[in-house]
N, C-alpha and C positions, 0 to 999 in steps of 0.2 A: 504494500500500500504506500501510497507517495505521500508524503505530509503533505497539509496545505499549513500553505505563509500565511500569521493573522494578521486579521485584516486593521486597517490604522484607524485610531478613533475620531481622525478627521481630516477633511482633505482638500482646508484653506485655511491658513493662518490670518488674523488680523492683529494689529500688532500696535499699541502705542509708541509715541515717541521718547517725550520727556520722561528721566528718569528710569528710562529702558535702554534707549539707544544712546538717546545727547544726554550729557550731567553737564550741567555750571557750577562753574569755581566762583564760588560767594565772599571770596577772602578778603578782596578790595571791597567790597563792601560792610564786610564785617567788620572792616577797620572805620570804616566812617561813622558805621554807630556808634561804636566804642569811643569814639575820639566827639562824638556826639553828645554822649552819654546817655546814648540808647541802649535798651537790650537788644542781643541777639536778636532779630528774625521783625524784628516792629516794622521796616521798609515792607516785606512780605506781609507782615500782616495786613497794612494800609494798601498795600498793591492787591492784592489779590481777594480783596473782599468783593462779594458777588457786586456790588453795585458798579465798581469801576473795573473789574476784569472783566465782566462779558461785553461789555461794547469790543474791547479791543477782542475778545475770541468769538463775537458773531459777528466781528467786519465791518460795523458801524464805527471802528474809527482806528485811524494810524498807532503804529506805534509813538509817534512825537505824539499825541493828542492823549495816550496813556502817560507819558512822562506828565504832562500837565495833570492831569488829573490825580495820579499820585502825587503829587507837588499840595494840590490842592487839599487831597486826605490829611496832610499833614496838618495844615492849617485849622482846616473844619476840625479835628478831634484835638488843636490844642497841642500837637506833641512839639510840631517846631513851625516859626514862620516858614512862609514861600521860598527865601534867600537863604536861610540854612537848609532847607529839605530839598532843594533840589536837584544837588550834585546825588544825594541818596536816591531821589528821585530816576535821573541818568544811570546811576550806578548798578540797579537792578536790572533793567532790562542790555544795559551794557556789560553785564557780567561775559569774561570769556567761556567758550563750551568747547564740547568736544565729543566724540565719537566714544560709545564702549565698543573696540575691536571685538572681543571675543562676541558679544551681544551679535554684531554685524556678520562675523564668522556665521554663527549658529543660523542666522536668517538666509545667509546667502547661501548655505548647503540647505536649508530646508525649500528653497526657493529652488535652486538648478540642480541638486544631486536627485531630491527625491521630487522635484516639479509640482510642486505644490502652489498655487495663489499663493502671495504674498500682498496683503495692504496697509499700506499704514494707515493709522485713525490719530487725530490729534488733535488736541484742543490749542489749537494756535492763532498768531497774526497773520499776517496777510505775507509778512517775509519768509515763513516756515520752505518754500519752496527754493529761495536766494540761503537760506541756510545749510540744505539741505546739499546743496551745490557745492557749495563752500565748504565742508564736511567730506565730498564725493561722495556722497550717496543719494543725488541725481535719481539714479539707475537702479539702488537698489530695490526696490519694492515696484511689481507691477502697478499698482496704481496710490497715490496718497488720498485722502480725502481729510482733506483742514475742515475745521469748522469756521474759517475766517468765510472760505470760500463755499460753504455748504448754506452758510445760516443759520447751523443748529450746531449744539455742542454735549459732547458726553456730560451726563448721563441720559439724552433725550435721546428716546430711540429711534427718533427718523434718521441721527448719523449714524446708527448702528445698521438701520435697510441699506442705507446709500452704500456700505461699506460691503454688505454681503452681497448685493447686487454687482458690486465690481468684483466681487470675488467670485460670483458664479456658480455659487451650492447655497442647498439650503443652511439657513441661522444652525438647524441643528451638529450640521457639518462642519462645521467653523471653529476654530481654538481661539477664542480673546486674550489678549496679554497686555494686562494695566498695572500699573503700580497703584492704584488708588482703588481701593476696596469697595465705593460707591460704586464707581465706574464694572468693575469684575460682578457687584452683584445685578446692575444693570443687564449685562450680558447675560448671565447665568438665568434671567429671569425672561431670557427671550428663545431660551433653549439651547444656545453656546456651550459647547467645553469653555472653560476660562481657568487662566494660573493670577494670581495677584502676586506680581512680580515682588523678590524684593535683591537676589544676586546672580547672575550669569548662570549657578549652578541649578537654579528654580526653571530657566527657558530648557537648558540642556535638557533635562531630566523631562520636562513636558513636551517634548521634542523628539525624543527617545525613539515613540512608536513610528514617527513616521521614516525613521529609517531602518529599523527593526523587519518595516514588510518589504524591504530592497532583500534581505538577506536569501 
């Protein structure tokens, strides 16, 4: 009797970015708080509160137009005038980034060894593309879908259609891979396999089967 090869428990990856792929180095601005007399993470926290990050991650406004607005957070809750919080203001979304290689590694064998859709999903600005370039990985992923450029942003599940419609199987067929636990029960709650990323060895490891059925 001939064995049969098992069968893989999904056969499209959809994949976030930040945090999985790009990490930013917060150190220059770490310094600015400090030298502020901020705590750690207060620029993040005035950034990224729902009211002034989703404009800049549904497209309704530039990255310069978020620097102001975080400028502005600062004022409205008191922490610092406009002319101290603004270089913290630049300093956030100016943070330098970069690639996790092995992360990329594991995508791009799960992409061309064992041909799998690849998509990325991302809660981003309208530059996520000019990043992405900059980065070289362009090319890695058949298709991206920004939510700068969608209109809609994780956790809402119209970007999670848009994403399996590029991917070309059903939601059930689909591996999500988020670092943020909203986002992972999002998916999981649309029928998705999902990992809530937290190091290289969590993608590997969920990654496993799909080259397991090549053997």
């Amino acid at each position: 009797m001939t064995a049969t090869a098992p069968s893989r428990p999904f056969d499209a990856v959809l994949c976030d970015i930040d945090n999985v792929i790009r990490h930013y180095d917060s150190a220059a601005l770490t310094a600015l708080e400090r030298a502020a007399g901020l705590p750690e993470g207060t620029t993040a926290r005035i950034a990224f509160a729902p009211e002034v990050v989703l404009p800049l991650l549904l497209g309704a406004i530039t990255p310069r137009e978020w620097v102001e607005s975080i400028t502005a957070g600062f004022a409205e809750q008191g922490v610092l005038d406009a002319a101290a919080a603004r270089p913290l203001a630049v300093a956030l979304p100016g943070s330098p980034f970069a690639a996790d290689q092995e992360v990329v590694a594991l995508l791009r064998r799960v992409r061309e060894e064992a041909g799998l859709p690849l998509v990325l999903v991302s809660n981003a600005s309208v530059s996520l593309e000019d990043d992405l370039a900059g980065l070289g990985l362009a090319k890695l992923a058949d298709h991206v879908v920004s939510s700068a450029r969608v209109g809609v942003a994780k956790p809402d599940p119209r970007i999670y259609a848009i994403a399996v419609e590029y991917a070309g199987v059903a939601a059930e067929r689909c591996l999500f891979v988020d670092d943020s636990r909203e986002n992972v029960d999002a998916a999981l709650a649309l029928g998705m396999s999902a990992l809530h990323y937290r190091i290289p060895a969590d993608l590997r490891d969920a990654l496993a089967p799909a080259f397991t059925t090549l053997r």
